[in-house]
C-alpha positions as CSV (number, residue, x, y, z in Angstrom):
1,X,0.0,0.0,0.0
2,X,1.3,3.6,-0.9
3,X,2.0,6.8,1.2
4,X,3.1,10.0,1.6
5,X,6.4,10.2,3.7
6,X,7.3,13.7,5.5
7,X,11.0,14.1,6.9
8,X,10.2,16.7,9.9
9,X,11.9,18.0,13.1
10,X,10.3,19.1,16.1
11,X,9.3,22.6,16.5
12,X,9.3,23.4,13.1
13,X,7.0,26.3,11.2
14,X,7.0,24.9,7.9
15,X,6.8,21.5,9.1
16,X,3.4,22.1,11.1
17,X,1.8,24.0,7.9
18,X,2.6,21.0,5.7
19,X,1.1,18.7,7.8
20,X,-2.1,20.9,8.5
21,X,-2.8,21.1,5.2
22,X,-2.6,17.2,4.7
23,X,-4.9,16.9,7.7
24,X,-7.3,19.9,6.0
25,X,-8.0,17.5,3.3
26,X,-8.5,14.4,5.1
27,X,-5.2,12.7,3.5
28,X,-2.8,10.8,6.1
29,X,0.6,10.4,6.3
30,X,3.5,8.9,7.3
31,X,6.0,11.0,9.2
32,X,10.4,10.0,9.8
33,X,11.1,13.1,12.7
34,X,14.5,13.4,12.3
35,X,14.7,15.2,15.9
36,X,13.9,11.7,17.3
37,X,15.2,9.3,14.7
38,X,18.7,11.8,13.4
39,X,20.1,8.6,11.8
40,X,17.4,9.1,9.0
41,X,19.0,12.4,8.0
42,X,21.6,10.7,5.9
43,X,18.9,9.1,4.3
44,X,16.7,12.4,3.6
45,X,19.8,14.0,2.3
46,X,21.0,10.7,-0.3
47,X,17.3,11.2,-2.0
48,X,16.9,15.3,-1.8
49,X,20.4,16.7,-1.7
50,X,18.7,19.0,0.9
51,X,19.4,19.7,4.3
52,X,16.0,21.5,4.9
53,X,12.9,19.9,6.6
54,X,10.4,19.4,5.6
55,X,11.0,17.1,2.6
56,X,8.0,15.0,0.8
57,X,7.3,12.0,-1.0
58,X,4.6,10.6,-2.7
59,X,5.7,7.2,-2.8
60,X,8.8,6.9,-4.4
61,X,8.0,10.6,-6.2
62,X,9.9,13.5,-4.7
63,X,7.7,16.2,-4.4
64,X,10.0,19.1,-2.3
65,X,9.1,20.7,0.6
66,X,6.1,22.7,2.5
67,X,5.5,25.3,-0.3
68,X,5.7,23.0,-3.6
69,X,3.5,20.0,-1.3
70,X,0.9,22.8,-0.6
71,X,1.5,24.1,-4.0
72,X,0.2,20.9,-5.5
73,X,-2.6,20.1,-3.2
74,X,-3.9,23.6,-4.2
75,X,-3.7,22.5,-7.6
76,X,-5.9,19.5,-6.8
77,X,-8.1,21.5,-4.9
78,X,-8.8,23.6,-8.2
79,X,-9.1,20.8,-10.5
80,X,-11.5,19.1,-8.4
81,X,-13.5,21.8,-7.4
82,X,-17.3,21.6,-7.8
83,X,-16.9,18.0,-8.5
84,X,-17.8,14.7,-6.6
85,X,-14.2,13.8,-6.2
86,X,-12.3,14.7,-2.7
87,X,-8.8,15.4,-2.4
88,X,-8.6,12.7,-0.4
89,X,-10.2,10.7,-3.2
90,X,-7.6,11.7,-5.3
91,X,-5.1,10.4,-2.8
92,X,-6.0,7.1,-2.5
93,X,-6.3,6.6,-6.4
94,X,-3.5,7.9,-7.0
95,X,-0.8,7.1,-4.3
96,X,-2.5,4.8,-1.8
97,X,-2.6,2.2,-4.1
98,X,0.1,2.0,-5.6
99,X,2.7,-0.3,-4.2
100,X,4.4,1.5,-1.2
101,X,7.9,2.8,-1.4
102,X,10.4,0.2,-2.1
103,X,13.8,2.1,-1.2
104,X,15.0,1.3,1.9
105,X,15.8,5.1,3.1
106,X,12.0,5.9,2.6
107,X,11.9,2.6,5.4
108,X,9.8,3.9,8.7
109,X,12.1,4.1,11.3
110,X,11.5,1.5,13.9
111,X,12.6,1.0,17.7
112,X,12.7,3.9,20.2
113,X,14.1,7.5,19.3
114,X,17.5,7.8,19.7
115,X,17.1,10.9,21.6
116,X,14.6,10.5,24.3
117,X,13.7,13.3,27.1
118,X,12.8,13.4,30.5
119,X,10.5,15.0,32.3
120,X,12.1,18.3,33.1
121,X,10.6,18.5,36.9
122,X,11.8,15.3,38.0
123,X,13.8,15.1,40.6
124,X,13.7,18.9,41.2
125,X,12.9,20.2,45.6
126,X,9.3,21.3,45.8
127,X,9.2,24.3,47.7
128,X,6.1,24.6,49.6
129,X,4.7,27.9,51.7
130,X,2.8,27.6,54.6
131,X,-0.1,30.6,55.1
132,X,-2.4,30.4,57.8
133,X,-2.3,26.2,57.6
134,X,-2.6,25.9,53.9
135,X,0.6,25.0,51.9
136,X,1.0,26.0,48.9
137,X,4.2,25.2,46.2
138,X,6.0,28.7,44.9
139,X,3.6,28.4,41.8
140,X,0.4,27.7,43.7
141,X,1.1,30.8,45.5
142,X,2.5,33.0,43.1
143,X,-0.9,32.6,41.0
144,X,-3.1,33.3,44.4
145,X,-0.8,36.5,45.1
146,X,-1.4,37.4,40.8
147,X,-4.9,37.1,41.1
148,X,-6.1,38.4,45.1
149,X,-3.6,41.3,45.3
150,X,-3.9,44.8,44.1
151,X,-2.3,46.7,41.2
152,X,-2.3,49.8,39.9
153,X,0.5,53.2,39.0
154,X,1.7,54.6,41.7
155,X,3.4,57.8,41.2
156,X,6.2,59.9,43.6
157,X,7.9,62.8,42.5
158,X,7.3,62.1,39.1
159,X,8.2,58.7,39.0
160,X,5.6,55.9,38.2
161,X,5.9,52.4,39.7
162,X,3.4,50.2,37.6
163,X,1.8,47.4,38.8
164,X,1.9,48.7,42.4
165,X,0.4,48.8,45.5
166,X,1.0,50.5,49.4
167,X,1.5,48.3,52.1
168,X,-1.3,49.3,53.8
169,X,-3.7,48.1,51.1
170,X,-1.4,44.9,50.4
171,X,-2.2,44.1,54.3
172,X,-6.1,44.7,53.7
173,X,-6.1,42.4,50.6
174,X,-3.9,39.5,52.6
175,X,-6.4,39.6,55.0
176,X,-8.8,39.1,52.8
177,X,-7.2,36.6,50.0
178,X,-6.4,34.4,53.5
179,X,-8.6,34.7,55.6
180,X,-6.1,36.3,58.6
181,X,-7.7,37.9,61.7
182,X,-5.6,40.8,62.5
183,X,-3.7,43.2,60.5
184,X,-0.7,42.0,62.4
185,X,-1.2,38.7,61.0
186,X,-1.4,40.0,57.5
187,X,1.6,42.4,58.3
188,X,3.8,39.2,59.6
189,X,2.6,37.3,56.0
190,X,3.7,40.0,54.1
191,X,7.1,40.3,55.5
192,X,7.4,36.5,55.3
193,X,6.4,37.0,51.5
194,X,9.3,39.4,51.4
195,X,11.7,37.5,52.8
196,X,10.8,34.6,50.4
197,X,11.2,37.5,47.4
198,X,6.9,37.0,46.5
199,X,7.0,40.3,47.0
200,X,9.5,43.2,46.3
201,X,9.9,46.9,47.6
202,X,9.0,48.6,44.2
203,X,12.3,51.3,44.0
204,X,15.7,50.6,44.6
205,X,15.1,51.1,48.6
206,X,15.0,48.1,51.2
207,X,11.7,49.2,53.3
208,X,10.5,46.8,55.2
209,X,6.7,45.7,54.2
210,X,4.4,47.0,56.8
211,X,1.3,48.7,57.1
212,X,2.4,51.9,55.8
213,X,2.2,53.9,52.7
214,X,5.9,52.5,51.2
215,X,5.4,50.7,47.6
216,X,5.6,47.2,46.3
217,X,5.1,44.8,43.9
218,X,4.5,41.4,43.6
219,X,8.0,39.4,42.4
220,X,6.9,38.9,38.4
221,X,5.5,42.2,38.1
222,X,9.0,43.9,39.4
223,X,11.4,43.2,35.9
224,X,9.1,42.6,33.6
225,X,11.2,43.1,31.0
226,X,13.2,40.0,32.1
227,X,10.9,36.8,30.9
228,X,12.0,34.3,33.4
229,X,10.8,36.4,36.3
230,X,7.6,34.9,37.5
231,X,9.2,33.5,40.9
232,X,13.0,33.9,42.7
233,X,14.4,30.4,42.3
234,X,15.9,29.8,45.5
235,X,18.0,26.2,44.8
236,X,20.6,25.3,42.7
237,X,20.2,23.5,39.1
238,X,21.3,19.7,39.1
239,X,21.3,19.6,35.7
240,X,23.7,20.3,33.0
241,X,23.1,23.8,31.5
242,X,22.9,22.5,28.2
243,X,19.9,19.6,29.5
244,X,18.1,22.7,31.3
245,X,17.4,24.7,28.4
246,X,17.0,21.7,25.8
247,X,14.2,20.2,28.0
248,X,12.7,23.5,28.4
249,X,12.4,23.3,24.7
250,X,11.0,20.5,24.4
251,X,8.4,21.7,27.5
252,X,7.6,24.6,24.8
253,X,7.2,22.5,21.7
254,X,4.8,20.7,24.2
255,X,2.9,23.7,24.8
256,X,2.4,24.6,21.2
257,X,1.5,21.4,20.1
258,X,-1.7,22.0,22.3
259,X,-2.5,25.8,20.2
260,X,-2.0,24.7,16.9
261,X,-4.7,26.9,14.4
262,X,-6.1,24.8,11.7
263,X,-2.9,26.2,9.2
264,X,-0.1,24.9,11.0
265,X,0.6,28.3,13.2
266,X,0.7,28.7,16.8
267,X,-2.5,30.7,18.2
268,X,-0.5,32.8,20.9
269,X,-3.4,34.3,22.5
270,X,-5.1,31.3,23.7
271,X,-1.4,29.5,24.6
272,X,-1.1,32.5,26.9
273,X,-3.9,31.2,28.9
274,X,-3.0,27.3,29.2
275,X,-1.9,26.3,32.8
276,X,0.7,24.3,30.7
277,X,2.5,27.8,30.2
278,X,2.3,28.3,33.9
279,X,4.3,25.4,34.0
280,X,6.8,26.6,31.1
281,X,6.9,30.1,33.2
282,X,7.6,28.6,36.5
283,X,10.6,25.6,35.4
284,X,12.0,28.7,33.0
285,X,13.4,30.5,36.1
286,X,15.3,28.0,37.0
287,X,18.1,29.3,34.4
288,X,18.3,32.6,37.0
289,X,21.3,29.7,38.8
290,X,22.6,29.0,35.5
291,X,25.9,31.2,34.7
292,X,27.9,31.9,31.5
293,X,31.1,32.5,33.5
294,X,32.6,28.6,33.9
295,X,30.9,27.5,30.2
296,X,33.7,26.2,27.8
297,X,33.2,28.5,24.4
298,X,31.8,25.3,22.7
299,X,29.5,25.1,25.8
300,X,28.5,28.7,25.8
301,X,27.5,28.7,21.9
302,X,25.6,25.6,21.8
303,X,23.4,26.9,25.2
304,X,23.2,30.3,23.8
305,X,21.7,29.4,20.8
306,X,19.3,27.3,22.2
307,X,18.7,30.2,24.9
308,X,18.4,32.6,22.2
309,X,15.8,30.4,19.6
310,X,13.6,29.9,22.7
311,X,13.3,32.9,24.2
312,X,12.4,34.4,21.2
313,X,9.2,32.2,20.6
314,X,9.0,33.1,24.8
315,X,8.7,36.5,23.9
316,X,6.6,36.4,21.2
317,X,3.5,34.8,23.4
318,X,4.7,37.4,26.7
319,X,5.6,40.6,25.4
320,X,3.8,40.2,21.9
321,X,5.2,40.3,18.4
322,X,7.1,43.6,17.2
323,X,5.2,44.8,13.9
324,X,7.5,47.7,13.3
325,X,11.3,48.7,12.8
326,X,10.8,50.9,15.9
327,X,9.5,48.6,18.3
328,X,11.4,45.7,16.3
329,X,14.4,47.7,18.1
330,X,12.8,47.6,21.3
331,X,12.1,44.5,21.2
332,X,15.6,43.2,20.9
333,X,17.2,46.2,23.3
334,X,14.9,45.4,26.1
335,X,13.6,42.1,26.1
336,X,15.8,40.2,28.7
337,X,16.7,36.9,30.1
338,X,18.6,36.3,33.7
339,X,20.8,34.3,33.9
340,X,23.0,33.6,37.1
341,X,22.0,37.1,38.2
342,X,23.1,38.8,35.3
343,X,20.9,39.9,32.9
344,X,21.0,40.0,29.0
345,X,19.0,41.1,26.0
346,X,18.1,39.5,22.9
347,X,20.9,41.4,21.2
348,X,22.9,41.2,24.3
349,X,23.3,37.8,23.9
350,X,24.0,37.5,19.9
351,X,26.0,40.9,19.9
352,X,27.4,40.2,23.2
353,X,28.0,37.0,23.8
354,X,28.2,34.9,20.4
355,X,29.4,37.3,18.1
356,X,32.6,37.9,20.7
357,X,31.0,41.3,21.8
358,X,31.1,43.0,18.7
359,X,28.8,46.2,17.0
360,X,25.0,45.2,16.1
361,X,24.2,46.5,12.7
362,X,24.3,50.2,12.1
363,X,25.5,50.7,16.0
364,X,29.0,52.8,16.9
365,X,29.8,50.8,19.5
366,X,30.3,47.3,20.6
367,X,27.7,45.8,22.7
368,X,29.6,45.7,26.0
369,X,31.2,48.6,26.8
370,X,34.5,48.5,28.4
371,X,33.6,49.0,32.2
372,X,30.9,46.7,31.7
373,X,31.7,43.0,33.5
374,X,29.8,41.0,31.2
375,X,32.1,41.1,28.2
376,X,34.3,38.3,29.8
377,X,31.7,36.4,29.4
378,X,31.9,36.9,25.7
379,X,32.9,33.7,23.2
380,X,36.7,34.0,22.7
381,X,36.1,33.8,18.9
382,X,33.0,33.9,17.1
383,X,31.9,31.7,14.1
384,X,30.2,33.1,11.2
385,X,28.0,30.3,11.2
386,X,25.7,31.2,13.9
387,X,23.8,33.3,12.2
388,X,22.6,30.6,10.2
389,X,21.6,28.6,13.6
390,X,19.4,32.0,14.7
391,X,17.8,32.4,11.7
392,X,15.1,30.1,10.1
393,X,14.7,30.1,6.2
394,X,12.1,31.6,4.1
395,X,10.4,28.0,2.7
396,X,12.0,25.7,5.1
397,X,14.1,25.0,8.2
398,X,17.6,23.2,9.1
399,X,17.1,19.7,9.7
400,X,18.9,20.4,13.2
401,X,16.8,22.9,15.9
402,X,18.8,22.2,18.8
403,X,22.7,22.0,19.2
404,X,24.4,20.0,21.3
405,X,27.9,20.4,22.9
406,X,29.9,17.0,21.2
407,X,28.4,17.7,18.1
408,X,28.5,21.1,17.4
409,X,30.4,21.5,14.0
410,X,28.6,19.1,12.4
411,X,25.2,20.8,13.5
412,X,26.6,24.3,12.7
413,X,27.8,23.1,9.3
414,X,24.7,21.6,8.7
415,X,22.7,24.7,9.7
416,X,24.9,26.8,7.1
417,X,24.5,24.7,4.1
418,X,20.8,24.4,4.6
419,X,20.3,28.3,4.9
420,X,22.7,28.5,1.8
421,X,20.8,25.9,-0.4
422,X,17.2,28.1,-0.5
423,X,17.4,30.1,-2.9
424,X,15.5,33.1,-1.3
425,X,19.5,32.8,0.9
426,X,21.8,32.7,-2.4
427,X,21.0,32.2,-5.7
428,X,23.3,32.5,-8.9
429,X,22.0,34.3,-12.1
430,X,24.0,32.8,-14.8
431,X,22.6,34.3,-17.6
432,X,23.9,37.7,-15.9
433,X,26.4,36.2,-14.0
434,X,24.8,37.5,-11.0
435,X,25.1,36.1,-7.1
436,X,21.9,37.0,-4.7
437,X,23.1,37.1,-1.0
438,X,20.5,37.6,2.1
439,X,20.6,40.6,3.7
440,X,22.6,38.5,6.3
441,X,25.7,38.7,4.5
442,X,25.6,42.5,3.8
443,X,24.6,43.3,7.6
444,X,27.4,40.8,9.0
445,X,29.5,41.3,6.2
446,X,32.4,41.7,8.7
447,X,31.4,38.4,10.1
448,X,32.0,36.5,6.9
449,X,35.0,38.3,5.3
C-alpha cells in the first residue's frame, strides 16, 4: 500500500503547515522526525540533496518541501472543485494504491528514538509555603498572590511604579485573600512573602513591608522586561546547562503542540492562557542559577543558541510580536533573560555574547562597553556560522533545531549549508552572471570576510 512520507523535526514552522494542510483535506501520512530518529537524515539527504525539513514524498515521487506539497494540493483543490471527487479521493487513487515505497531510506524508522527526554521537573525540591495552615508550592502561590492582590500606577515625585500597591492596602487584601484575623497577622505574611522575594519593595530602597504607605510589587510584576521572572528560584540547578534549556524546549514544543490553528501556526493568544505555560513560566526561572562564567566556548555557543531560539518564541507569546522597525528595536534592546543574576538582552546575547562582543548593525559601539563586567563572558572567537543557527529560512528550516555540545560543528555546518541551499538565501544568475546574497551577508559582512 502507498504513502506519503514527511521528513520533519520538532518545532518546526513549515513542518506544522505542511502537515495541517494534509490533515485539512483528510489525506494521512506517514512522518520520519529526524529530531527523534537523526540517523534518518543521511537518508533524507542521499534522496533530496537537501538539508531542509520538511522534505516530501509521494511514494517513491519526490515532491520538495512545504511550499511546492501545498502548491500541489492547491492544484488538486482547483481541478477538483465543484466535483464529486475529494482530495482525499484523489489520494487514495493515485498514491495509496500503488505499491508502497520500495527504497530502503523511505523505510519507517522503527525501535525507540535515539534521543529520548525526560520530564524536566523530576527530581527537582518542591518548595512549599505555609499561610495560615494551607501550603501552597511557589507556583500555587504566586498565581493566588497574581490574582487576590492589588495593582495599579503609583506615582512619587514624578516617577511611576506600575503594577503597584501601598503596604497598607497589600495588608487589607492578605487579610482578605487568607482569611487572617488581625492586620498584624497579614503584616507578619507579608514580611514572610518578602523574605521569600513573592514580594519586592517597588524602588531601589530596602523598606521593610508593613502597614504603611511604602510601595511594592509582587516578584513577576517587578522586571518585567526579564521573561524568566515569575518566581525567585531559590536552589541550585542539578542539571547540565545544556539539558536545562534543551528540555525547556521541548516543554515549549509541548505547549504549542496543544494551540495549533487549523494552518499549522501557533494561536499565541489562547497558549497565553493554558496552565501548561504556567508550568513553562515557573521551570523557565530555574536558568536565574545557570551562569555563562565557567561555560567552555563550545559550551556557551551551543546553550546560547538554544537560549536565544527559545526565548524568542517566549517573547513572542509574553511581550507580543514587534510589527514595526521601531519597536522591532525595542524588542531586541529590552527584552531580557537572567541568567545567574546577570541579565541580558536578545541582542545582548547575539551581539554580546556569540558574536565575541562585537557592534550590532548600524550601532557605533560594541555591545559591551569596556567598564561593563559581562564582556568576559563573551565567546573567545565567534563563528560566522551562527547566524545561520538563529535564523530560520524563508520556505524551510535546518534539519537540526537544537545543538548539542559533542556535536556542534557538524550541527553548525549543517545549519549553514541548509540556509545556503534556499534560494531566497543565495542564488546565482548565470545568464547575468549574478550572485543573490540575504541581507545577512551585507549586515554581518564583517562576520563572513
Amino acid at each position: 500500500m502507498g504513502r506519503i512520507t514527511v521528513f520533519s523535526i520538532d518545532g518546526c514552522t513549515h513542518c506544522r503547515q505542511l502537515k495541517a494542510a494534509l490533515a485539512a483535506r483528510n489525506i494521512p501520512y506517514s512522518d520520519i522526525n529526524i529530531s527523534h530518529y537523526p540517523q534518518k537524515r543521511s537518508d533524507m539527504l542521499a534522496l533530496t540533496d537537501r538539508h531542509t525539513v520538511p522534505q516530501v514524498f509521494f511514494n517513491e515521487r519526490y515532491i520538495g518541501g512545504a511550499d511546492e506539497t501545498i502548491q500541489l494540493l492547491h492544484e488538486w483543490d482547483e481541478e477538483l472543485k465543484g466535483g464529486s471527487v475529494t482530495a482525499r479521493d484523489r489520494y487514495v487513487d493515485t498514491i495509496e494504491s500503488e505499491p508502497g515505497p520500495f527504497d530502503g531510506k523511505l523505510s519507517l524508522p522503527t525501535g525507540p528514538p535515539a534521543i529520548q527526554y525526560m520530564n524536566l521537573t523530576v527530581n527537582r525540591p518542591k518548595e512549599i509555603t505555609e499561610v495560615n495552615g494551607k501550603h501552597f508550592t511557589t507556583l500555587q502561590l504566586t498565581k493566588e498572590l497574581i490574582k487576590k492582590m492589588p495593582r495599579g500606577d503609583l506615582s512619587t515625585f514624578g516617577t511611576v511604579y506600575h503594577n503597584s500597591f501601598k503596604g497598607s492596602e497589600a495588608v487589607t487584601a492578605l487579610m482578605k485573600a487568607f482569611d487572617l484575623k488581625s492586620k498584624d497577622e497579614a503584616v507578619q505574611l507579608g514580611m514572610k512573602l518578602q523574605r521569600k522575594h513573592f514580594i519586592e519593595h517597588a524602588s531601589k530602597g530596602d523598606h521593610s513591608f508593613g502597614d504603611n504607605k511604602f510601595y511594592f510589587r509582587l516578584y513577576p510584576f517587578h522586571t518585567p522586561h526579564v521573561l524568566n521572572s515569575l518566581r525567585a528560584w531559590n536552589h541550585p540547578s542539578n542539571d547540565e546547562p545544556i539539558n536545562v534549556i534543551i528540555l525547556l524546549s521541548k516543554l515549549w514544543d509541548n505547549l504549542e503542540s496543544r494551540h495549533f490553528t487549523p494552518e499549522g501556526l501557533v494561536n499565541h493568544a489562547t497558549l497565553r492562557h493554558d496552565d501548561f505555560y504556567w508550568k513553562f513560566e515557573d521551570d523557565s526561572c530555574e536558568l536565574q542559577t545557570i551562569s555563562l562564567k565557567d561555560m567552555d566556548d563550545n559550551t556557551k555557543t551551543a546553550f546560547v543558541i538554544n537560549l536565544y531560539n527559545l526565548m524568542i518564541k517566549y517573547a513572542f507569546v509574553k511581550m507580543g510580536v514587534p510589527t514595526s522597525d521601531t519597536s522591532r528595536h525595542y524588542f531586541y534592546d529590552n527584552v531580557c533573560v537572567n541568567l545567574g543574576g546577570a541579565v541580558f538582552s536578545l541582542n545582548d546575547l547575539e551581539h554580546g555574547i556569540l558574536r565575541a562582543n562585537a557592534k550590532a548593525p548600524y550601532r557605533l559601539t560594541k555591545q559591551f562597553t569596556i567598564i561593563d563586567s559581562r564582556k568576559n563572558l563573551a565567546l573567545n572567537k565567534m563563528d560566522s556560522r551562527i547566524h545561520f543557527a538563529l535564523n530560520c529560512g524563508a520556505k524551510s528550516c535546518p534539519s537540526v533545531k537544537r545543538y548539542t555540545v559533542e556535536a556542534l560543528d557538524e550541527e553548525l555546518r549543517l545549519a549553514a549549508m541548509a540556509f545556503c541551499e534556499q534560494d531566497d538565501n543565495v542564488s546565482v544568475d548565470d545568464a547575468n552572471s549574478m550572485l543573490g546574497l540575504s541581507k545577512i551577508f551585507y549586515w554581518y559582512m564583517s562576520d563572513f570576510g
